[in-house]
C-alpha positions as CSV (number, residue, x, y, z in Angstrom):
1,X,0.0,0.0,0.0
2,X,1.2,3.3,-0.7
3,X,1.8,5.6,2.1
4,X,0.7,8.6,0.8
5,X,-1.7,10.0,3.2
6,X,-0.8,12.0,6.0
7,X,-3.2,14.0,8.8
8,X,-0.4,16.5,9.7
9,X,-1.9,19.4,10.4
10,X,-5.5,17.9,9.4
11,X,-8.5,20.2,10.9
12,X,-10.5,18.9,13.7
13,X,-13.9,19.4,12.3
14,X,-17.0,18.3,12.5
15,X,-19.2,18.4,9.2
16,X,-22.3,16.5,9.1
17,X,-22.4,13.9,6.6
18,X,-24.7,10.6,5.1
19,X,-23.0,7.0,4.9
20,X,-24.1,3.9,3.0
21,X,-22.2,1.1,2.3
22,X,-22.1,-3.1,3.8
23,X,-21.8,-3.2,7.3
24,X,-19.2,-6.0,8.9
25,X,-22.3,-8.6,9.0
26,X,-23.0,-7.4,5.0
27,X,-25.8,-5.5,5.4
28,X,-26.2,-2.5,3.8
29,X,-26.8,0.2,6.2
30,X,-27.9,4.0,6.0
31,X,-26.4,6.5,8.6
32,X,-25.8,9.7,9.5
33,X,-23.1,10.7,11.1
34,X,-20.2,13.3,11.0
35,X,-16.4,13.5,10.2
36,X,-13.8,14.2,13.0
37,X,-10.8,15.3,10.5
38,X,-10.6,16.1,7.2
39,X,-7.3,16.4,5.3
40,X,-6.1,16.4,1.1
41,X,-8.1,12.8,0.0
42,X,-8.2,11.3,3.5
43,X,-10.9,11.8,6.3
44,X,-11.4,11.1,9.5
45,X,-15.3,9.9,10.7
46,X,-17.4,8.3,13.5
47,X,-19.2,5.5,12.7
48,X,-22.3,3.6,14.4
49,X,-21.7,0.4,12.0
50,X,-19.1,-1.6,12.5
51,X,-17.1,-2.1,8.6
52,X,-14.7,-4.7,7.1
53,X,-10.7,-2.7,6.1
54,X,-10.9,-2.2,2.3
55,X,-14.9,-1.8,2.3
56,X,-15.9,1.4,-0.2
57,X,-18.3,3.6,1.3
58,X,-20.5,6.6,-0.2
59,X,-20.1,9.5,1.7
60,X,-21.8,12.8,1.0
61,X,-21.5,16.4,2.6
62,X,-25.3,16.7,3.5
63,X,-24.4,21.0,3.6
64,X,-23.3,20.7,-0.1
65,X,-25.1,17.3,-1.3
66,X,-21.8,16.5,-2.9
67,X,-20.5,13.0,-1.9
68,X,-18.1,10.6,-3.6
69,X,-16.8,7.2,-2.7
70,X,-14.2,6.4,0.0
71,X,-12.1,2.9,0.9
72,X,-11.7,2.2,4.5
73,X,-8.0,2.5,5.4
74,X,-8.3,2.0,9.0
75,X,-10.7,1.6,11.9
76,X,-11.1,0.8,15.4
77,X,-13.3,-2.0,16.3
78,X,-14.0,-0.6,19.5
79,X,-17.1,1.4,20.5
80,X,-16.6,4.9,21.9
81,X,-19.5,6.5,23.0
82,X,-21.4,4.2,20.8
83,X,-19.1,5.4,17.4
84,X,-16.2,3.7,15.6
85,X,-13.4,5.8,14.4
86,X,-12.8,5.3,10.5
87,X,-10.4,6.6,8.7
88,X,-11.0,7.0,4.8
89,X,-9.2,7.4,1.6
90,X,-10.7,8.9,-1.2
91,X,-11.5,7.0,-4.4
92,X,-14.1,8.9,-6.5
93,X,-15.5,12.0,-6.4
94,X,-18.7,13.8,-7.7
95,X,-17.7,17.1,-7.1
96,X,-16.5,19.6,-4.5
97,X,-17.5,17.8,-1.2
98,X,-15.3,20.0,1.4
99,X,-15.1,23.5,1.7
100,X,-11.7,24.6,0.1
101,X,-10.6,26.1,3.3
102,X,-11.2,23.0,5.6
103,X,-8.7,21.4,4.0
104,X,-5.0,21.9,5.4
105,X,-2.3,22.9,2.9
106,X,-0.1,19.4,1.9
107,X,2.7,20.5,4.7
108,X,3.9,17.6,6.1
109,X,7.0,19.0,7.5
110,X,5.7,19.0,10.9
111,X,5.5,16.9,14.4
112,X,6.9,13.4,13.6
113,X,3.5,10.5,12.8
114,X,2.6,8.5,15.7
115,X,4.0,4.8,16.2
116,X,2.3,2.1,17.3
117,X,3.2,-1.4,17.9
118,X,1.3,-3.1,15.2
119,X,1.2,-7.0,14.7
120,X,0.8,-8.8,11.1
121,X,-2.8,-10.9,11.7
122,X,-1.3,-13.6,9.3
123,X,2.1,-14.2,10.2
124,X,1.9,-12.8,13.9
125,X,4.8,-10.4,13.6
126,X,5.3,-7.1,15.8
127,X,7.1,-4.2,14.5
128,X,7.3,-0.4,15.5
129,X,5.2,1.0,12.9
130,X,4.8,4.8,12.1
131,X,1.3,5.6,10.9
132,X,0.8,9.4,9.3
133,X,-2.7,8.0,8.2
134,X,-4.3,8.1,12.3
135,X,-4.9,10.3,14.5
136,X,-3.0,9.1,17.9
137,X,-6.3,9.1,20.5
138,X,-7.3,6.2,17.4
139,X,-3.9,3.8,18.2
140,X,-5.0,2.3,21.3
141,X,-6.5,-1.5,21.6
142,X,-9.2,-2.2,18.6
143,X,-7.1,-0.2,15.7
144,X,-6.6,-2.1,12.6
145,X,-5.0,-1.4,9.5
146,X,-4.0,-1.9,5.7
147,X,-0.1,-2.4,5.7
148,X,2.2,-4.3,3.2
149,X,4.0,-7.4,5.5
150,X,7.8,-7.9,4.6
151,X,7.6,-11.5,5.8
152,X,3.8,-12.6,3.9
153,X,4.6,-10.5,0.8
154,X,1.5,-9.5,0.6
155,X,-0.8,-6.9,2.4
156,X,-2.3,-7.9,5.5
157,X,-4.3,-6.8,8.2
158,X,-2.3,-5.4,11.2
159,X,-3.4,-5.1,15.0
160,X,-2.5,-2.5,17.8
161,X,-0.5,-4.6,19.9
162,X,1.4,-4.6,23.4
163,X,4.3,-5.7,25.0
164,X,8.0,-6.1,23.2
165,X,8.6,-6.3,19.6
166,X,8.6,-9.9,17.8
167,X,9.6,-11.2,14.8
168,X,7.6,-14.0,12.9
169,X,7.3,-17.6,14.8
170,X,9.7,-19.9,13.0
171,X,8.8,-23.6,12.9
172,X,11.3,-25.0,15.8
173,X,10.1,-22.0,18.1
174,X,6.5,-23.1,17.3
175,X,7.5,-26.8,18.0
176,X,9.1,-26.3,21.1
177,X,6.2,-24.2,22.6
178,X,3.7,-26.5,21.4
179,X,1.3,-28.2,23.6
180,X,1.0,-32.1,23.9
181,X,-0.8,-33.7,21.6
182,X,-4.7,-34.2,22.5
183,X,-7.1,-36.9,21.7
184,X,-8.6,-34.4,19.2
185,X,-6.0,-32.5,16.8
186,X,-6.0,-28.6,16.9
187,X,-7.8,-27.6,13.3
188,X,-5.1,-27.1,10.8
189,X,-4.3,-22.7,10.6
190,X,-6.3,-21.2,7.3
191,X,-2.9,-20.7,4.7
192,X,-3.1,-17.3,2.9
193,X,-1.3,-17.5,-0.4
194,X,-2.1,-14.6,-2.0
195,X,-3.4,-10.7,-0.8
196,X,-7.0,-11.0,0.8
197,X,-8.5,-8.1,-1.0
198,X,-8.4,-9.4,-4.5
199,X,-9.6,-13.2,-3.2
200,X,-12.5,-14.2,-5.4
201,X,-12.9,-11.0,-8.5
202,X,-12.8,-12.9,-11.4
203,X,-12.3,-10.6,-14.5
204,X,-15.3,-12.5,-16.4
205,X,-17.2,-10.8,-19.1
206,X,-20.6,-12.3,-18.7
207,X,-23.8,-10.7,-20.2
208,X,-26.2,-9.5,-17.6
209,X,-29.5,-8.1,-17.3
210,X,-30.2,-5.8,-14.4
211,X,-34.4,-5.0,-13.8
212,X,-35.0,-1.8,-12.1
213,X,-38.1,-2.2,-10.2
214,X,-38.2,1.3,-8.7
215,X,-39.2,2.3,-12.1
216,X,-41.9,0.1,-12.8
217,X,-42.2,-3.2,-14.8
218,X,-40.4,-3.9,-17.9
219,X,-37.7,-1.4,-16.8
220,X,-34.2,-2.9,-17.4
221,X,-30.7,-2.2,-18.3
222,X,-28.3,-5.0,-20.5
223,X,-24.9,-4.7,-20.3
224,X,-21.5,-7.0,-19.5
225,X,-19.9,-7.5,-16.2
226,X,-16.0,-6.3,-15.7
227,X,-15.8,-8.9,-12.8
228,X,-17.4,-11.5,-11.2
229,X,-17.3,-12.7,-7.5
230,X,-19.4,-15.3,-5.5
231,X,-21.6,-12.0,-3.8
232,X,-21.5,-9.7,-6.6
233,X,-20.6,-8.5,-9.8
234,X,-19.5,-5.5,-11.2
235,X,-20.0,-3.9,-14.9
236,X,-20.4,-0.6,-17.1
237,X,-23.7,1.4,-17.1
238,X,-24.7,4.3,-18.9
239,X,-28.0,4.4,-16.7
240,X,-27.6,6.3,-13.4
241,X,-28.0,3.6,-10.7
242,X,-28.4,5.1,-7.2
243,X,-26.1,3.3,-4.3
244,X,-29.3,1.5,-1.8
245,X,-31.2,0.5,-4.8
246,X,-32.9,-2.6,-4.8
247,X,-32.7,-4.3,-8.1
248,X,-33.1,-8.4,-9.9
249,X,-30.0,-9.7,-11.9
250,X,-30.1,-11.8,-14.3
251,X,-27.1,-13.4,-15.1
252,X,-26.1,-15.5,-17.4
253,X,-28.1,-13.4,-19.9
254,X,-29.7,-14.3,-23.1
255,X,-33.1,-12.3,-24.8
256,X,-34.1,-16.2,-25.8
257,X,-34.0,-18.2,-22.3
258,X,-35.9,-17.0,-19.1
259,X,-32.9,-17.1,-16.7
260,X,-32.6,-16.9,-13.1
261,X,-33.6,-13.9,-11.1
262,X,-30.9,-12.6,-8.2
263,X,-32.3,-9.9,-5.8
264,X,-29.0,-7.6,-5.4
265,X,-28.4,-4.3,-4.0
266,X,-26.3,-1.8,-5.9
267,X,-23.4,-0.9,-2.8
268,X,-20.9,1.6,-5.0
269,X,-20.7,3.8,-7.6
270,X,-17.6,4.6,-9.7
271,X,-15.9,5.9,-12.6
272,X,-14.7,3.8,-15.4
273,X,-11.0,5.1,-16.3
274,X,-11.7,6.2,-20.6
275,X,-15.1,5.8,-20.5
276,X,-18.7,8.3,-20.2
277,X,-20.1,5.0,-18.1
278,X,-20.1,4.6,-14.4
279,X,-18.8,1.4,-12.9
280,X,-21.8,0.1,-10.6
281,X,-21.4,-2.9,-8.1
282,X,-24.4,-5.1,-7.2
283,X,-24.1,-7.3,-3.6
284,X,-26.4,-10.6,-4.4
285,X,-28.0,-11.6,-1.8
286,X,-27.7,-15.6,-3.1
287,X,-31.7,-16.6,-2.9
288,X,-33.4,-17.6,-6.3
289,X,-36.7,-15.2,-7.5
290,X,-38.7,-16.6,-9.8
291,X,-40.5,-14.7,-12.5
């Protein structure tokens, strides 16, 4: 991941904004809530709803009505005053969402970042770790993180952590602090091969056909997916899909067979790079409609 984002001399405000997106038990959820700092493509916000790292959220300024879609960075799974803090990086945007002068000049030639010791959820490392992306009242127990891992060679999830510094378990430190066997073997440790944010997007071009209830029957939009996973898919639409709306999927497509009917929700919004279409995403929720 690159380190780009800094809070240096980010402004502690408070604007009042809207947030949809899926929820940490994937449901999609519809709050209002406000941001704590705001600095250049990175806020700062308090969140009823627990979310996953990587999850893209819509947020919108509900002063302006400008929004635009932000990837979860950071959080803290623990509840303060019944909020999560969530720190955000910014993805796409519609428009002017902050006032200009909220947002800090790109001066990061002050105070030092806070460190925390952070440990590697996968291979269980703890390392020192600088992090210009939090504010320091977030790096307590509960604050997790995006970060690349030297030892996985990948990008992991990290933990706030306490007590010394520790470098990955090896297999004969493992083995001599292993427990004796028991009648019933442990259950073998999941293996990650590969980074868990692109598991299961398969770049599959797969007609679709997405109906659009909302506005009435026979209303529908054809198109091809860009990717494919086992909850979703993701494609190219000149229609202006709303994120919240309810919508059946069809997929695969063809005008001569009936097809099965998926009940989805359409969860984010973006822009495809050299092209006037949006990129829209569509959770499924898995259960069969019939016609």
């Amino acid at each position: 991941m690159d380190r780009r984002h800094n809070l240096a001399g980010a402004l502690a405000i408070a604007v009042p904004i809207r947030v949809r997106g899926m929820s940490h038990e994937n449901r999609f959820f519809d709050e209002e809530t406000e941001t704590t700092r705001l600095a250049e493509n990175l806020i700062v916000i308090r969140l009823r709803n627990l979310v996953d790292l990587d999850t893209e959220l819509h947020i919108m300024n509900t002063r302006t009505q400008v929004g635009g879609t932000y990837r979860v960075v950071w959080l803290n799974t623990q509840v303060e005053e019944g909020f999560h803090p969530v720190g955000l990086e910014l993805l796409d945007v519609e428009g002017e969402i902050w006032a200009p002068e909220s947002i800090p000049p790109a001066d990061q030639a002050g105070a030092p970042p806070p460190t925390a010791l952070l440990e590697c959820r996968r291979c269980h490392q703890r390392v020192p770790t600088p992090v210009p992306e939090a504010d320091a009242t977030s790096l307590v127990e509960g604050f997790t993180i995006w970060l690349p891992c030297d030892n996985c060679k990948a990008t992991t999830a990290w933990a706030f952590s306490v007590g010394e510094p520790a470098g990955p378990v090896t297999e004969s430190a493992a083995a001599s602090k292993a427990p004796a066997p028991t009648a019933e073997p442990a259950e073998k440790p999941r293996v990650f091969e590969k980074d868990e944010r692109s598991k299961g997007r398969a770049p599959l071009t797969m007609p679709v056909k997405i109906i659009r209830p909302k506005f009435g029957k026979g209303f529908s939009d054809v198109c091809e997916t860009i990717n494919v996973s086992r909850t979703g898919i993701y494609f190219g639409s000149e229609q202006g899909y709303e994120v919240g709306e309810r919508v059946e999927v069809i997929m695969p497509y063809h005008p001569d067979s009936e097809g099965i009917h998926l009940p989805g929700r359409v969860v984010r919004i973006g822009r495809l790079a050299g092209s006037l279409r949006k990129g829209v995403a569509i959770q499924l929720s898995g259960s069969e409609v019939k016609k």
